[in-house]
MIGUTOR-931356 format. One record per residue (C-alpha): residue number from 1; residue in three letters; chain; x, y, z. Coordinates in steps of 0.02 Angstrom, whole numbers, plus 50000, padded with zeros to 5 digits. Layout:
<nodes>
nr|rest|kette|X|Y|Z
NUM|ALA|A|X|Y|Z
...
</nodes>
This chain:
<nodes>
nr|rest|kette|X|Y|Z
1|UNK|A|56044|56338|53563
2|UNK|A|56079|56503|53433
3|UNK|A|55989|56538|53305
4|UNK|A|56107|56469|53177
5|UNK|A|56155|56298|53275
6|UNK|A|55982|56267|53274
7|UNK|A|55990|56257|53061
8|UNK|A|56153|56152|53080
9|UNK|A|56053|56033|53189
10|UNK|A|55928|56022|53024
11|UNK|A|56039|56022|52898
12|UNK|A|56141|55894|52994
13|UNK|A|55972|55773|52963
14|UNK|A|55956|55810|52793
15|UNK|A|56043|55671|52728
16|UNK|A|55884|55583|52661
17|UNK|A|55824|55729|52599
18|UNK|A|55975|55766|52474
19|UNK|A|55956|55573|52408
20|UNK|A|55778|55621|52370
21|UNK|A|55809|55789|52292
22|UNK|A|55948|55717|52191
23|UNK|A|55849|55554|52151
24|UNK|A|55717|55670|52079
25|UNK|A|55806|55796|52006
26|UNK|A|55936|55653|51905
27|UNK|A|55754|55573|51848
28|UNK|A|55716|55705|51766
29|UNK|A|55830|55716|51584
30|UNK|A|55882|55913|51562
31|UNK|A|55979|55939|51393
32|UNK|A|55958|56058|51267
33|UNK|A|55946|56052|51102
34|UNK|A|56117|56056|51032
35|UNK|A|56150|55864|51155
36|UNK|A|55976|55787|51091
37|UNK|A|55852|55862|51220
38|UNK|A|55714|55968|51214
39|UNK|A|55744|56088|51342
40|UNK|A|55765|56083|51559
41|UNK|A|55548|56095|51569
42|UNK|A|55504|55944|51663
43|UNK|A|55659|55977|51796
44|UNK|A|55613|56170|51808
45|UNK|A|55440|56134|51873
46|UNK|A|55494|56030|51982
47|UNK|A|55613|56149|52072
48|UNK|A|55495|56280|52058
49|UNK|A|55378|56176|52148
50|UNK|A|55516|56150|52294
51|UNK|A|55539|56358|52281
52|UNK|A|55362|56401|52301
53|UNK|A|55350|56279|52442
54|UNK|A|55462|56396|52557
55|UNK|A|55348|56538|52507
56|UNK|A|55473|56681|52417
57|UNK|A|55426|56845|52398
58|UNK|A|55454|56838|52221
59|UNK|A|55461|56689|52083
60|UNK|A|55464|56718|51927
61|UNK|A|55481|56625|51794
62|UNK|A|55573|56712|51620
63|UNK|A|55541|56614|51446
64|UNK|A|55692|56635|51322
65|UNK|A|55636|56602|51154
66|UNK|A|55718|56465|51076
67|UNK|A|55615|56368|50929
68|UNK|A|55711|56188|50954
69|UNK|A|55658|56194|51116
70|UNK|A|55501|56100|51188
71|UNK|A|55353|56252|51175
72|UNK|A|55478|56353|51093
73|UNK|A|55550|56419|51236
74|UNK|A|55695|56366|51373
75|UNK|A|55640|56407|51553
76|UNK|A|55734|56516|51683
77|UNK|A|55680|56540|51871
78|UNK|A|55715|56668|51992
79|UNK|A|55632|56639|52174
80|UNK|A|55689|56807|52330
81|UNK|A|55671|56806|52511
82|UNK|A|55664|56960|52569
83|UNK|A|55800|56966|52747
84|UNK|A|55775|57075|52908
85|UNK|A|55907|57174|52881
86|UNK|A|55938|57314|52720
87|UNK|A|56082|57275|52646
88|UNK|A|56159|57173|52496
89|UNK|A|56072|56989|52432
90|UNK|A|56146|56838|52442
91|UNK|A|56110|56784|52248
92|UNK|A|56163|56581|52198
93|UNK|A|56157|56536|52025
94|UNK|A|56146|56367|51989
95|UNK|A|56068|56266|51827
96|UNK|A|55980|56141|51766
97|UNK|A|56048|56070|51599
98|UNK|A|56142|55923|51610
99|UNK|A|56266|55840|51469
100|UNK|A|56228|55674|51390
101|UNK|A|56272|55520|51474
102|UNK|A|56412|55475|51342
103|UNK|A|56460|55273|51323
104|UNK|A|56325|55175|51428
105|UNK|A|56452|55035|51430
106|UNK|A|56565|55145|51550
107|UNK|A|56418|55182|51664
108|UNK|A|56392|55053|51809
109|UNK|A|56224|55118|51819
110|UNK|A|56089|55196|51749
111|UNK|A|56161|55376|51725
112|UNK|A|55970|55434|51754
113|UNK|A|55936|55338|51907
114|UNK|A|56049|55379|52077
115|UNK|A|56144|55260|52141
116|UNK|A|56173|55292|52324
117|UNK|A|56368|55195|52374
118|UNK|A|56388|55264|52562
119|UNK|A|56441|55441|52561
120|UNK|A|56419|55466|52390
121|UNK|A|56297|55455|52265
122|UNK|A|56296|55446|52084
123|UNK|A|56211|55476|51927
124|UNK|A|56221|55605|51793
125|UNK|A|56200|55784|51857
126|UNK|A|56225|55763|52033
127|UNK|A|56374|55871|52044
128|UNK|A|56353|55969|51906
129|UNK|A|56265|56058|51960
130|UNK|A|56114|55985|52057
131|UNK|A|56245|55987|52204
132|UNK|A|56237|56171|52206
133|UNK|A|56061|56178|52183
134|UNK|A|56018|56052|52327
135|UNK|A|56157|56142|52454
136|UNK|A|56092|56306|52414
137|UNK|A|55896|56244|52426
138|UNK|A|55915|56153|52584
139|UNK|A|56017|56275|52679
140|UNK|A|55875|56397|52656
141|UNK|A|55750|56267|52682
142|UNK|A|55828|56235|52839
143|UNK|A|55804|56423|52906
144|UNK|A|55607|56422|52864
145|UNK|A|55574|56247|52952
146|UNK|A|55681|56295|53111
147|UNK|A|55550|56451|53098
148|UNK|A|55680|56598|53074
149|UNK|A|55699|56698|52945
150|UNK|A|55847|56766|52828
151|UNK|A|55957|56907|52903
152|UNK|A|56001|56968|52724
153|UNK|A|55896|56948|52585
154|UNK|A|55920|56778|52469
155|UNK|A|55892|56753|52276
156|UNK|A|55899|56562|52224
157|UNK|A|55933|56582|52002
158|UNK|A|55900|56430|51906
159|UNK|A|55948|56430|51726
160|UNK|A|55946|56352|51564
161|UNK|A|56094|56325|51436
162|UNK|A|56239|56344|51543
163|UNK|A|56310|56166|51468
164|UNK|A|56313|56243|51288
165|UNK|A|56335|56442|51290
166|UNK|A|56219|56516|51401
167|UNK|A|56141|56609|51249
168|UNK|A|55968|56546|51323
169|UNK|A|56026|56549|51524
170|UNK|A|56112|56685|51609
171|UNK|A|56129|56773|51471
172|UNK|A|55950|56801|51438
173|UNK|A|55930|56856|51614
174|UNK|A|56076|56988|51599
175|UNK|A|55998|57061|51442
176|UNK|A|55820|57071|51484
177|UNK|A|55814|57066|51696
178|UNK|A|55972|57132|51747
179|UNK|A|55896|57217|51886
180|UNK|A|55880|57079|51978
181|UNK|A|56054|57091|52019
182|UNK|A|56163|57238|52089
183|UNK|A|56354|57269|52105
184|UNK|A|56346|57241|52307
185|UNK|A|56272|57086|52284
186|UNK|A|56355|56938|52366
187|UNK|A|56340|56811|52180
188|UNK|A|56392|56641|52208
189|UNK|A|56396|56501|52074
190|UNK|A|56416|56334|52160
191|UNK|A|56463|56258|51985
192|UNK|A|56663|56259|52037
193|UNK|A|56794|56224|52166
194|UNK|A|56910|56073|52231
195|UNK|A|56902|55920|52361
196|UNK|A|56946|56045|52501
197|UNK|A|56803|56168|52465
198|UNK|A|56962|56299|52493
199|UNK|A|56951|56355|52304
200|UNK|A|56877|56517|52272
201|UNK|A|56866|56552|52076
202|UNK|A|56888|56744|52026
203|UNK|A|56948|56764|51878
204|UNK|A|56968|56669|51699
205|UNK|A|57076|56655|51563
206|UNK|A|57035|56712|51389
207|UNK|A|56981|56561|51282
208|UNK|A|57031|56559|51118
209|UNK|A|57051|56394|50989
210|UNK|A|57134|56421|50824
211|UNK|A|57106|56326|50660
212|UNK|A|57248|56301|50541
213|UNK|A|57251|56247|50351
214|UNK|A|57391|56209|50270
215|UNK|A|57360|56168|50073
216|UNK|A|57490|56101|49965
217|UNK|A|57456|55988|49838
218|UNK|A|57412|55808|49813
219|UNK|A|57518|55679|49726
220|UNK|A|57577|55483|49727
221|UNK|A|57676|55443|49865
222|UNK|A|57809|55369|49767
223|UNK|A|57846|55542|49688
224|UNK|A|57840|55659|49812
225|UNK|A|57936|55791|49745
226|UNK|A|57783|55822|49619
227|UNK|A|57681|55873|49758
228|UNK|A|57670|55993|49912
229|UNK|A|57661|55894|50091
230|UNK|A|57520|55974|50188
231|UNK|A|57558|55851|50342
232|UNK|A|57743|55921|50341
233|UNK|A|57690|56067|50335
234|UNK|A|57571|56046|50489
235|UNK|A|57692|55968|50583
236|UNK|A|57806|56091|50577
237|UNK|A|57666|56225|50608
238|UNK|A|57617|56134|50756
239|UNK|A|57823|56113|50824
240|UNK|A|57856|56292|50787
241|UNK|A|57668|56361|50892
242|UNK|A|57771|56295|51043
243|UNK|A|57853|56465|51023
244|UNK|A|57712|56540|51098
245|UNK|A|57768|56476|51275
246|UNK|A|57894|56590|51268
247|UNK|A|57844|56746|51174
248|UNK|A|57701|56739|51293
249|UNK|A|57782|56689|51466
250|UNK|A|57703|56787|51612
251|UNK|A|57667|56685|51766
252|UNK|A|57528|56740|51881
253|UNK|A|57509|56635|52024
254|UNK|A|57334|56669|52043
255|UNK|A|57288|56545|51905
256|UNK|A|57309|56366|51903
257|UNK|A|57441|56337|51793
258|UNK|A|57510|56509|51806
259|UNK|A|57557|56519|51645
260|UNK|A|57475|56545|51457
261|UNK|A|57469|56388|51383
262|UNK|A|57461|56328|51189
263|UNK|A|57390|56138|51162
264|UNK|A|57389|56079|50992
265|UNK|A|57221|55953|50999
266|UNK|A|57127|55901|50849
267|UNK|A|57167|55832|50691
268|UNK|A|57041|55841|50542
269|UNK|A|57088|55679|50413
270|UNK|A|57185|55692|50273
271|UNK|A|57181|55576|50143
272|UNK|A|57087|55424|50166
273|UNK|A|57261|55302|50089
274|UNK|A|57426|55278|50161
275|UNK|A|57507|55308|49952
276|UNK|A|57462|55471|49926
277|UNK|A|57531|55626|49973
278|UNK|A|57401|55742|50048
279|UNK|A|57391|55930|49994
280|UNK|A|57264|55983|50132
281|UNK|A|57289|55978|50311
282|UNK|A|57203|56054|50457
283|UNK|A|57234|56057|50641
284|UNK|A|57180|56150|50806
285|UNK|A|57265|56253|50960
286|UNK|A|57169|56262|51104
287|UNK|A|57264|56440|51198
288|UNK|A|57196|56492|51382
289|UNK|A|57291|56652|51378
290|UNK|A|57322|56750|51544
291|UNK|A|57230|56915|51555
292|UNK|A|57383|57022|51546
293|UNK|A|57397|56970|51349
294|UNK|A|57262|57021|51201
295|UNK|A|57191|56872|51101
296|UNK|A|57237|56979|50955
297|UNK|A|57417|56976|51013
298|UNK|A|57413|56784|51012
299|UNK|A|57326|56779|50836
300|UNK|A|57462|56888|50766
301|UNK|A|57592|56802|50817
302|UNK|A|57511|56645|50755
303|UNK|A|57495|56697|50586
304|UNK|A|57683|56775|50587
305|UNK|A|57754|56607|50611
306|UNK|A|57606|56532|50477
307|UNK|A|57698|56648|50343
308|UNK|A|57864|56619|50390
309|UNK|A|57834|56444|50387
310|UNK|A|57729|56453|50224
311|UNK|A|57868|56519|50122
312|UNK|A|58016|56411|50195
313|UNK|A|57896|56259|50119
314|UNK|A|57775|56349|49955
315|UNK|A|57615|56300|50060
316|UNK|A|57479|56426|50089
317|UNK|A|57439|56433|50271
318|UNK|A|57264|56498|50333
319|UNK|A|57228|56534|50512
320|UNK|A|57074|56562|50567
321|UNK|A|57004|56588|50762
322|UNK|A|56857|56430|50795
323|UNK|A|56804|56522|50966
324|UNK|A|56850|56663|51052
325|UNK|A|56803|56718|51221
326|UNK|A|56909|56852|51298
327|UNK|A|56926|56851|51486
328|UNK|A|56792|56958|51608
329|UNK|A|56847|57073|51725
330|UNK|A|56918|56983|51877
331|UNK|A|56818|56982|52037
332|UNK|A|56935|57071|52160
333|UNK|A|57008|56966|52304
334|UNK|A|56946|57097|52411
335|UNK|A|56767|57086|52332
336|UNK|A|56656|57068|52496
337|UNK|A|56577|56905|52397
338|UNK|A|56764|56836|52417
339|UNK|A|56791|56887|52584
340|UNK|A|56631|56827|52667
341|UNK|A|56649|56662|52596
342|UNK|A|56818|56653|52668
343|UNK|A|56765|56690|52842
344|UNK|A|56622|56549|52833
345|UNK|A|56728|56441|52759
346|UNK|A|56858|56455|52887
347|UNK|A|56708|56430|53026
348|UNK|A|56613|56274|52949
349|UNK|A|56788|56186|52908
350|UNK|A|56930|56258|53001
351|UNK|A|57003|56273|52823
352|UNK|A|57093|56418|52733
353|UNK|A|57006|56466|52577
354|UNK|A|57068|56584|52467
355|UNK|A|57039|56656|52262
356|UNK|A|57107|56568|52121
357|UNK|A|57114|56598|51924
358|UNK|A|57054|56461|51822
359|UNK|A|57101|56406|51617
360|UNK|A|56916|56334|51583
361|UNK|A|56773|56447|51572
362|UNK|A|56616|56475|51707
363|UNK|A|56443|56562|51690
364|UNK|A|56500|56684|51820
365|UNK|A|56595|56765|51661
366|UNK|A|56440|56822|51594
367|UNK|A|56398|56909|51781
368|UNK|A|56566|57002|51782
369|UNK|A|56554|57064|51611
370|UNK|A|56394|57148|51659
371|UNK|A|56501|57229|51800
372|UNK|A|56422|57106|51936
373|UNK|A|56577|57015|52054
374|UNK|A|56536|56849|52064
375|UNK|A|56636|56679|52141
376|UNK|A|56636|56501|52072
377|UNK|A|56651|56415|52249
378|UNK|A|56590|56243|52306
379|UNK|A|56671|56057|52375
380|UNK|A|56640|55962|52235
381|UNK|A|56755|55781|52173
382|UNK|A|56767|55862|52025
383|UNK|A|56700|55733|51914
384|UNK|A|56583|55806|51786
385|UNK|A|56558|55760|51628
386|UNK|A|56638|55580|51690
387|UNK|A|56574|55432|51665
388|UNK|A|56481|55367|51848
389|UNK|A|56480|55577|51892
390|UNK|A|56457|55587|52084
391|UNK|A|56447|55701|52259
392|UNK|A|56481|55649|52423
393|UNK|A|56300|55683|52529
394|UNK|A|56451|55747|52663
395|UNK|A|56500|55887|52548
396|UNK|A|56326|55956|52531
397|UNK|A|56284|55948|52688
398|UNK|A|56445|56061|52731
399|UNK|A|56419|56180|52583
400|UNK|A|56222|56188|52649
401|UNK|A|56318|56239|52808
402|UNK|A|56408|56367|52734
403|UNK|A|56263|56438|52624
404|UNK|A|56167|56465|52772
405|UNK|A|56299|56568|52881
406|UNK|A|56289|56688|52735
407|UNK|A|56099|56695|52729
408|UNK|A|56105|56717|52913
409|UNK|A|56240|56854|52924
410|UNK|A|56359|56747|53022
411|UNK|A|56517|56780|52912
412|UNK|A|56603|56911|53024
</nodes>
C-alpha cells in the first residue's frame, strides 16, 4: 500500500469522526458582535486544542482588539507543519464565526445541535465553514496517525469576522502578520464552490450598492398637482437604472452570470397613509460590476440619468454609494494554486474542475489584494445562511481526500 492510499484508507473511516468534530464545533455559538455574540472564544480553543494535538511547529494565537468583544479582543489562530521537501506551503483559511440562526420556526432542529439524516448532517455552521475546517483538519490528521509526514509544508488559518467584514479576521492577519504568507504559496479557502466540487473561484466582481433619494414634496392625495410625487419619481429612477444593462454590457464567461448586473432591492417607507402624497422616497441598487468597468464609471452614469430625470419631474435626486468594494486582482488560471487543485481534483473524482468568477464576495479578496493568489474551492450544497444549513459527511470525506494529495505532493 503507498504512502498516500494508506491516508485514504483513514480518511475513508473518518466518518464518525466528522459527526463529532461537527457536533462539537456547531455546540459551540461563534458570532460576533454586530449578530448578538460576543466573539468565536469558546470555538477557537477548542480547535486549537485539536491543532496542538497533531503537534505543529508553530501555533500561534493573534488577538485583534475589538472592545464589544468578550475580553476585548476577537481570536485568530495560525498552526504550520513544517514538510520534507523546500518549497511553497499549502496555507487553508477557514473561520469560525457563524450567522444567527434566523426564524426558529423554519428550523426542524435545534440550529446548535447536529442533526445527523444519513449522508448529511445539519445544524448551523456545518458548511459554512466548519466543513472546510473539518476536511482540511482531518486530512492532515490522517497523515500524522498513518505515521508520515507532510511532503510540503502546511498552514491550517482560523479566523474571526469573516461573516461581517473581516476587519477583525483576515484582515488583521494581513496588516500585522503578513509574513506568514508568501506569493508561491498554494492559499486555499474552502468557504466556496458547487455540488460537483468542479468550481474553482478566482476572481470577483466589484460590489457596489447605491442609495437613492428622491424629495419632492408632500401633499393630500386628492390634490396632487400641489405636490411633488417622490414615488413617481422613484419609479421612474428605478425603470430608467435598467439602462445600465446596456451602457455596461461586456460578457466574460469566466463569471457566473457573465454579465454586470443592476438589481433594484430595497425600499425604505414612505408615508405611513394611503391619502397622502409622499415627497421623500428612497430606494437601493445592488451592482456586481465586471472588472473590466470602474465603480466610478457606474456611479457617474447613475447620477447622469438622476439629473436628467430630476429635471423632466422638479425633484431633487441624491445618490449616494451604501458600500463599495472594488474587485481584487484576479488569481490567474495558470496560478499553480489553480492548477494543482485541478490535477487532484481530476484524481480523487474523475471530474474536470476548472476557475470561475463569482458576483458575491469571499475572504480570499482580502489575500489577493495583498498580492497573495488564492482559490475559493470546496463541494459544498451550497446552503448557508439557510434555514436547516447542511454537508453531506461524503463531501468531506472527498475534499479531506483532496486536501491531503496536496499536503502530500501528489498533484502532478
Amino acid at each position: 500500500m503507498s504512502e498516500i492510499e494508506s491516508v485514504f484508507g483513514r480518511i475513508d473511516g473518518y466518518r464518525k469522526e466528522v459527526i463529532r468534530l461537527q457536533s462539537a464545533l456547531t455546540c459551540r455559538v461563534a458570532m460576533g458582535p454586530e449578530n448578538g455574540g460576543t466573539g468565536e472564544h469558546e470555538k477557537t480553543e477548542f480547535v486549537k486544542g485539536l491543532l496542538e494535538a497533531l503537534d505543529p511547529d508553530v501555533l500561534e494565537e493573534f488577538r485583534a482588539p475589538d472592545e464589544r468583544a468578550q475580553d476585548g479582543y476577537r481570536p485568530n489562530v495560525i498552526a504550520k507543519w513544517d514538510g520534507d521537501q523546500e518549497g511553497p506551503t499549502v496555507w487553508v483559511l477557514s473561520h469560525m464565526d457563524v450567522v444567527p440562526p434566523g426564524d426558529p420556526g423554519l428550523w426542524e432542529s435545534d440550529p446548535f445541535e447536529v442533526r445527523v439524516d444519513g449522508d448529511r448532517i445539519v445544524g448551523r455552521g456545518v458548511e459554512d465553514n466548519q466543513h472546510g475546517f473539518v476536511s482540511s483538519y482531518l486530512a492532515l490528521k490522517a497523515i500524522v496517525e498513518s505515521g508520515q509526514k507532510t511532503k510540503r509544508s502546511v498552514g491550517l488559518a482560523v479566523v474571526a469576522d469573516e461573516e461581517t467584514g473581516s476587519v477583525y479576521g483576515l484582515q488583521y492577519l494581513l496588516a500585522h502578520h503578513k509574513g506568514f504568507f508568501s506569493e508561491d504559496d498554494l492559499i486555499i479557502v474552502p468557504d466556496g464552490g458547487n455540488e460537483e466540487g468542479t468550481m474553482i473561484e478566482v476572481a470577483e466582481k466589484s460590489m457596489l450598492w447605491v442609495k437613492f433619494t428622491v424629495t419632492g414634496r408632500q401633499c393630500h392625495a386628492s390634490t396632487p398637482g400641489k405636490g411633488k410625487n417622490s414615488l413617481v419619481g422613484a419609479a421612474r429612477m428605478i425603470l430608467e437604472l435598467q439602462k445600465l444593462k446596456e451602457q455596461f454590457s461586456l460578457s466574460d464567461e469566466l463569471f457566473r452570470p457573465s454579465v454586470s448586473t443592476f438589481a433594484p432591492t430595497k425600499m425604505e417607507a414612505n408615508v405611513p397613509n394611503v391619502n397622502t402624497i409622499p415627497g421623500r422616497d428612497a430606494f437601493y441598487m445592488d451592482c456586481r460590476i465586471l472588472p473590466q468597468y470602474g465603480v466610478d464609471e457606474v456611479l457617474a452614469a447613475s447620477r447622469e440619468i438622476a439629473s436628467e430625470i430630476g429635471s423632466e419631474l422638479d425633484l431633487q435626486i441624491e445618490v449616494e454609494t451604501a458600500h463599495r468594494e472594488d474587485a481584487a486582482p484576479p488569481t490567474s488560471a495558470d496560478a499553480p494554486v489553480v492548477q494543482s487543485l485541478t490535477r487532484v481534483i481530476k484524481k480523487i473524482s474523475g471530474k474536470d474542475a476548472g476557475p470561475v468568477g463569482i458576483g458575491g464576495g469571499t475572504v480570499a479578496a482580502f489575500f489577493r489584494k495583498a498580492g497573495l493568489p488564492a482559490a475559493v474551492w470546496c463541494t459544498m450544497c451550497d446552503t448557508p445562511h439557510q434555514p436547516n444549513e447542511y454537508a453531506l459527511i461524503s463531501n468531506i470525506i472527498t475534499d479531506a481526500k483532496i486536501f491531503s494529495c496536496l499536503y502530500m505532493g501528489e498533484d502532478f
